[in-house]
N, C-alpha and C positions, 0 to 999 in steps of 0.2 A: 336797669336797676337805678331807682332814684331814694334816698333818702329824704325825709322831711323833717324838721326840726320846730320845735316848739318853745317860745318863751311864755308862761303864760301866768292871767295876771286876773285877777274878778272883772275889769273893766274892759279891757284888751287885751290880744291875744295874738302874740306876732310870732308871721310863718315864714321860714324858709326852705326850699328844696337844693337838695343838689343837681352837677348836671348828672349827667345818663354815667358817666365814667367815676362819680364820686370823687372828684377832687377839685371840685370849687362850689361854694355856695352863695347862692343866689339869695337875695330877700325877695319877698312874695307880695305878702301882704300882713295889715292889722285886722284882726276881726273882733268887732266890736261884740261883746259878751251879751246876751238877751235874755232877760227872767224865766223865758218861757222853755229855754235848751236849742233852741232853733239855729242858734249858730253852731251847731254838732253837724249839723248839713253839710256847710262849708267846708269842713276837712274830711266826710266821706266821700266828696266830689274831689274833693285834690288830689286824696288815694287812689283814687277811679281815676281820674283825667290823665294825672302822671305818673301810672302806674307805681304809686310810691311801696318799694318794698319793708321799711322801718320806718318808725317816729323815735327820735329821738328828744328827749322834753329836757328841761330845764333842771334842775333842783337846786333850788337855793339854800343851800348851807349856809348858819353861822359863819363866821371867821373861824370857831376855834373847831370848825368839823360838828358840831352837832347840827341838826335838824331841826330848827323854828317852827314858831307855828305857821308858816307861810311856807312851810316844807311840807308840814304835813296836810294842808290843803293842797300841794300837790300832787301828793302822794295820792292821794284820796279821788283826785281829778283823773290822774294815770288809770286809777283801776275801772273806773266809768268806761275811759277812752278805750281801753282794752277789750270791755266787753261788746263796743261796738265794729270795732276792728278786726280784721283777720291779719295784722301783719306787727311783730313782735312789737312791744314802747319800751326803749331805754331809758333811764332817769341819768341824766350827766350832771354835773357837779357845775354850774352857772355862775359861782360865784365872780363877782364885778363885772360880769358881763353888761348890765344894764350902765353902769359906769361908763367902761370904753365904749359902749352905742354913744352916750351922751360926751362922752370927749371927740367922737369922730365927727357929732353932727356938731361940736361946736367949732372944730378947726372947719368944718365947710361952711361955717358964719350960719348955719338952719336954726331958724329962732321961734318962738312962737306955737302956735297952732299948727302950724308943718311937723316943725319939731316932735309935739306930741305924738302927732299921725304917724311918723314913721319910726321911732324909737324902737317900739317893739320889734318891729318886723328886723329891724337892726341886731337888736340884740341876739335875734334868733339866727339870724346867719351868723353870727361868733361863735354860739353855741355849736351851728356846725360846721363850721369851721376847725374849730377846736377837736369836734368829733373825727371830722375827715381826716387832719391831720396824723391822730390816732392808727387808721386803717392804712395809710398811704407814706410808713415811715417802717 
């Protein structure tokens, strides 16, 4: 059993899995967003490859608990992903995730164009992290 996690964003779209036992998360990858839907491929071969049993996705709340409009795009993306999918999508609560990505890649000095590249994928193993921690206490 593996979980996947998702931060995801219009432009990019960072993954990570757990291992086999759920209780560490790994980053994966960024996948770069395509007009056409075509990076939809990409995580039906992740599901398939690592035999991933849930996706857990993001949702970026406000501060004060309500729901943005950057919530409800992806709320909206969840239900897409759903219909492609056969294995349950969580929506978890991300807030400052994308932050502490960007405070860890800053105390490792990652600047730049690196930077960019891996943030998401960063943020998405917090998110499951944050998730595992949930099951595994």
């Amino acid at each position: 059993m593996r979980i996947m996690a998702i931060d995801y964003g219009t432009k990019r779209i960072g993954v990570a899995i757990s291992d086999p036992s759920c209780t560490m998360a790994h980053p994966m990858e960024t996948i770069i967003v395509k007009p056409d839907g075509s990076h939809m491929n990409t995580f039906l071969k992740i599901i398939k490859d690592y035999q991933i049993t849930k996706i857990v996705v993001g949702l970026p709340y406000n501060m004060d608990g309500s729901v943005g409009e950057s919530g409800k795009r992806v709320i909206d993306w969840c239900s897409r992903l759903e219909d492609m999918v056969s294995v349950p999508v969580i929506l978890w609560d991300e807030r400052l995730t994308t932050s502490e990505a960007h405070e860890i890649l800053m105390d490792l000095n990652v600047k730049g164009r690196k930077k960019r590249d891996i943030v998401d994928k960063i943020a998405a193993s917090i998110i499951l992290r944050d998730y595992l921690s949930t099951l595994n206490t």
